[in-house]
C-alpha positions in Angstrom: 89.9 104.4 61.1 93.4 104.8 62.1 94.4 104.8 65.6 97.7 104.6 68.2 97.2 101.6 70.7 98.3 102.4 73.9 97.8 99.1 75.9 98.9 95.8 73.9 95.7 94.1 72.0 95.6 90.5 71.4 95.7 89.5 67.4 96.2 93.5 66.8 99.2 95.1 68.3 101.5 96.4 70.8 101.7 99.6 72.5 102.4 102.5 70.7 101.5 101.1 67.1 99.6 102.7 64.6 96.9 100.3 62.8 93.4 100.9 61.0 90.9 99.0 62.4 87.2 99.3 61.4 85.2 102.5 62.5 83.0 100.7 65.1 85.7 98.4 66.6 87.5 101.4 67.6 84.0 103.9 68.5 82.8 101.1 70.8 85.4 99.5 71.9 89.4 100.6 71.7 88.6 104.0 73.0 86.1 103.6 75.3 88.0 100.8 76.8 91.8 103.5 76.7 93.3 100.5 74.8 93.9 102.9 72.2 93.4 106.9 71.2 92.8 108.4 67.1 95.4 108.5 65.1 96.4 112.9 64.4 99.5 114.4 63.1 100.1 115.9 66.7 99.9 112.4 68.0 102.7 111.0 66.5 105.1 112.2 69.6 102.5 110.6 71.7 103.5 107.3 69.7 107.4 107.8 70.9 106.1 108.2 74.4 104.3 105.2 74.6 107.3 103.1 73.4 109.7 103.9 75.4 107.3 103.6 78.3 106.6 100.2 76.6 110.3 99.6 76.5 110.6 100.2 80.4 108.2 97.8 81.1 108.4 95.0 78.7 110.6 91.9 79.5 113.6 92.5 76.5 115.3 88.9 76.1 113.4 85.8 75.7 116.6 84.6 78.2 114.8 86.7 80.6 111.1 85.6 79.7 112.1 82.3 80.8 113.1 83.3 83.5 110.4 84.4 85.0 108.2 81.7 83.2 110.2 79.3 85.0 109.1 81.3 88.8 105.4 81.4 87.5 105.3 77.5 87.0 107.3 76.9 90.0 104.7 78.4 92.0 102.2 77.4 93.9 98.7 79.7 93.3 95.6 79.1 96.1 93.4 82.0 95.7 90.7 82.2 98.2 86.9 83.5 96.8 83.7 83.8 98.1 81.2 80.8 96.9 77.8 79.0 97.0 77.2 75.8 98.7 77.5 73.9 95.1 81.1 75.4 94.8 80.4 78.2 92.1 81.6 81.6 93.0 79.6 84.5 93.5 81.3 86.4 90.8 84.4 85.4 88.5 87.9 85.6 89.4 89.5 88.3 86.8 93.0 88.5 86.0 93.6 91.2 88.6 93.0 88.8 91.3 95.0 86.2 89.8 97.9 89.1 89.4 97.8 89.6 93.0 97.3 85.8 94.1 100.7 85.2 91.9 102.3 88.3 93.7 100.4 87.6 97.3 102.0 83.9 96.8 105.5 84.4 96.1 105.9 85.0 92.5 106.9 87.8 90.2 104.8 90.7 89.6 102.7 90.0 86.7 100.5 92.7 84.7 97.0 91.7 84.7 96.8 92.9 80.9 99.3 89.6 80.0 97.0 87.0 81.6 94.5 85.0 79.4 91.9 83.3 80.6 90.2 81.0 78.0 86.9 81.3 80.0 85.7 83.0 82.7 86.4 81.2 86.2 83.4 80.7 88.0 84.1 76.9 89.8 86.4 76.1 93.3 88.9 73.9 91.8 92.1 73.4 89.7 92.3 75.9 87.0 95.2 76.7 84.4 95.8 80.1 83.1 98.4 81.6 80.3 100.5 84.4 81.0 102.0 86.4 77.9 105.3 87.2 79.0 106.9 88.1 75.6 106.0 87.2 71.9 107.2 83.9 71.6 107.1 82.7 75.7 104.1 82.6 77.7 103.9 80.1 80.9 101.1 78.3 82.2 100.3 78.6 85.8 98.1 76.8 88.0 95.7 78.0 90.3 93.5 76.6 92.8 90.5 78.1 93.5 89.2 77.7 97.0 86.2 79.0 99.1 87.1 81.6 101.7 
């Protein structure tokens, strides 16, 4: 099935490019998910739109990428969660909390769609997260889970 991604897909593509992927991949998951929309003739100006959206937000220089790599290691992340007696959380942090922890502690504004999380964070504690911040940069940060 061909389709247009509108958000960028790890190991698939960027925003605004148009790749075939298998029927069910796309049925179940890219579409229902808006991380992408079919592929039609009409939707190729839908294809322009998305770049130059794309274009706006995307970091352009990898002088710029680290940049901002270098503020995201430089700073210090404490995000404060609910938890258990044993120190797991009730919950997971996701990446939108971790956006807003970065932001919330002085850093840049980071979108939550750029941060990878090997696994899910369920522990108080020392974590360490990846941040995609353009193709060939991504930073580490830090974060410290505590209870609230």
């Amino acid at each position: 099935m061909k389709i247009i991604l509108t958000h960028e897909v790890s190991g698939l593509g960027a925003a605004g490019d148009v790749v075939d992927v298998k029927d069910g991949y796309a049925r179940n998951y890219l579409i229902p998910r808006k991380f992408a929309i079919r592929w039609t003739k009409g939707g190729e100006k839908d294809v322009e739109q998305i770049r130059r959206a794309r274009k706006i937000h995307e970091i352009q220089t990898i002088e710029q990428a680290n940049s901002v790599k270098a503020q995201l290691e430089g700073v210090k992340v404490r995000l404060a969660v609910r938890s258990g007696d044993a120190g797991r959380l009730f919950g997971s942090v996701t990446p939108a909390d971790i956006a807003s922890a970065i932001k919330a502690s002085g850093g840049p504004e980071v979108d939550k769609r750029r941060i990878e999380l090997g696994s899910p964070i369920k522990t108080l504690g020392a974590h360490e997260t990846s941040v995609r911040l353009h193709p060939e940069v991504a930073a580490k940060v830090n974060i410290e889970v505590v209870a609230a």
